[in-house]
N, C-alpha and C positions, 0 to 999 in steps of 0.2 A: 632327381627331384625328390625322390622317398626319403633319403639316404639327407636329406637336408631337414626333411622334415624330424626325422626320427632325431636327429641333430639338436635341432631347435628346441623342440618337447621333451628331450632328454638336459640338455642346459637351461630351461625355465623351469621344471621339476627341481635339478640339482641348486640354480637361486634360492627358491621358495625354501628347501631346507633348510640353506644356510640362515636365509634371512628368518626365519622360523626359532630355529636354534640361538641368534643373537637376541630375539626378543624374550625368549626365555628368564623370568625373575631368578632360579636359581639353574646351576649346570652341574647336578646333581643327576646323574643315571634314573630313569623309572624304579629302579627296586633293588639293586647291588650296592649301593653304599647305606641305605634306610634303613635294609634289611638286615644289614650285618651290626649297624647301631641297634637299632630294637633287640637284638639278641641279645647284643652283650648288654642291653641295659635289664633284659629279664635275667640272663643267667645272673648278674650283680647283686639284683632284689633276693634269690633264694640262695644265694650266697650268706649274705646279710640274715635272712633268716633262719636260717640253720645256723649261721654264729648264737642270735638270740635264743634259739633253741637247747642249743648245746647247752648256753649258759645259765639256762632256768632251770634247767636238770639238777 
């Protein structure tokens, strides 16, 4: 009888995720792909700046 319960509660857990996950607006990781764009868009900025810098020298 345990051993059904722990069953149960562990496949309405495992629904609620999926269904969870489906309603999600984008399926974008929490912080491994945002974080890897935000970077390269800062390293780009002081890229570009130091172009501009070099060439006002």
């Amino acid at each position: 009888m345990k051993c059904l319960q722990v069953f149960r509660s562990n496949y309405l857990f495992e629904s609620y995720k999926v269904f969870k996950q489906k309603r999600k607006k984008d399926n974008f990781p929490k912080a491994d792909e945002r974080v890897i764009h935000n970077v390269f868009v800062f390293l780009n900025m002081h890229h570009i700046l130091a172009i501009l810098f070099i060439i006002l020298l």
